[in-house]
N, C-alpha and C positions, 0 to 999 in steps of 0.2 A: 613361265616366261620371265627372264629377268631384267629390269624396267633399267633403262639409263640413267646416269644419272647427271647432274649439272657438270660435275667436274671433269667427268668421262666428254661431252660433249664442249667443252671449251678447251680441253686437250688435241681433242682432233682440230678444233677449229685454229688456234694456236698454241701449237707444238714446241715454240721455243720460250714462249711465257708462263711461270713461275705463280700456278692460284693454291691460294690456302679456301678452300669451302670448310666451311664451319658452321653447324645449325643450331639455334640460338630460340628463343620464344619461352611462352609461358604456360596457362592451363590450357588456353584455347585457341591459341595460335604459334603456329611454326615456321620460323625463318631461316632462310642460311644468308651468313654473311662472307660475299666473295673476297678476298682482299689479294691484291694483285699491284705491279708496278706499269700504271700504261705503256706501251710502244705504240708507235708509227700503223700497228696494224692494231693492236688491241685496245683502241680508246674506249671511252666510258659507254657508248652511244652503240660502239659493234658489241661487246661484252654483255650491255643490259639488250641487246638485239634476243641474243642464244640464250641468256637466263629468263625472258619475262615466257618463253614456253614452257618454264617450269614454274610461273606464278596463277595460283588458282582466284587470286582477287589481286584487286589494287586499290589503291587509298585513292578517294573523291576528296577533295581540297573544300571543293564547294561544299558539302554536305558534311566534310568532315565524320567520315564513315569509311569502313572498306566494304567493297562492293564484291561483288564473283565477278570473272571474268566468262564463264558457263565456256572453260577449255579444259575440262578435264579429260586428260589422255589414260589410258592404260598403260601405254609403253612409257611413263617417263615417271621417275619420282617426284611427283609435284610438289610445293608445300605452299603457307599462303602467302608468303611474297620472299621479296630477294632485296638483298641488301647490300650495295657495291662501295668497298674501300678502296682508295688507289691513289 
């Protein structure tokens, strides 16, 4: 089965918006960094909407740690967070 991927699903969601996905990280962590020009439909808030089902943890501010988010999918190439330019 071949797993979706971020940019596949921010294409169908906006078709006339322009993403560069790029995955970025180091030993033990993997990111993609989306970078895109906002429009009217695609603000920061609908775009990290479609990307954070591709994020398997998120950063705690409070604790200053990344946490799981325990959503990991089969169908979707997850990694452990996302990272939005715009």
């Amino acid at each position: 089965m071949k797993k979706t991927t971020l940019k596949q699903e921010l294409k169908k969601s906006f078709p006339n918006v322009k993403f560069s996905v790029r995955k970025s990280g180091g030993t033990f962590n993997d990111f993609l960094v989306v970078s895109f020009k906002q429009t009217a439909e695609a603000t920061y808030s609908s775009v990290m909407k479609i990307a954070s089902k591709f994020e398997k943890q998120e950063y705690c501010h409070y604790q200053d740690m990344w946490e799981s988010k325990n959503n990991c999918r089969e169908d979707l190439e997850q990694v452990d967070g996302v990272i939005l330019e715009c």
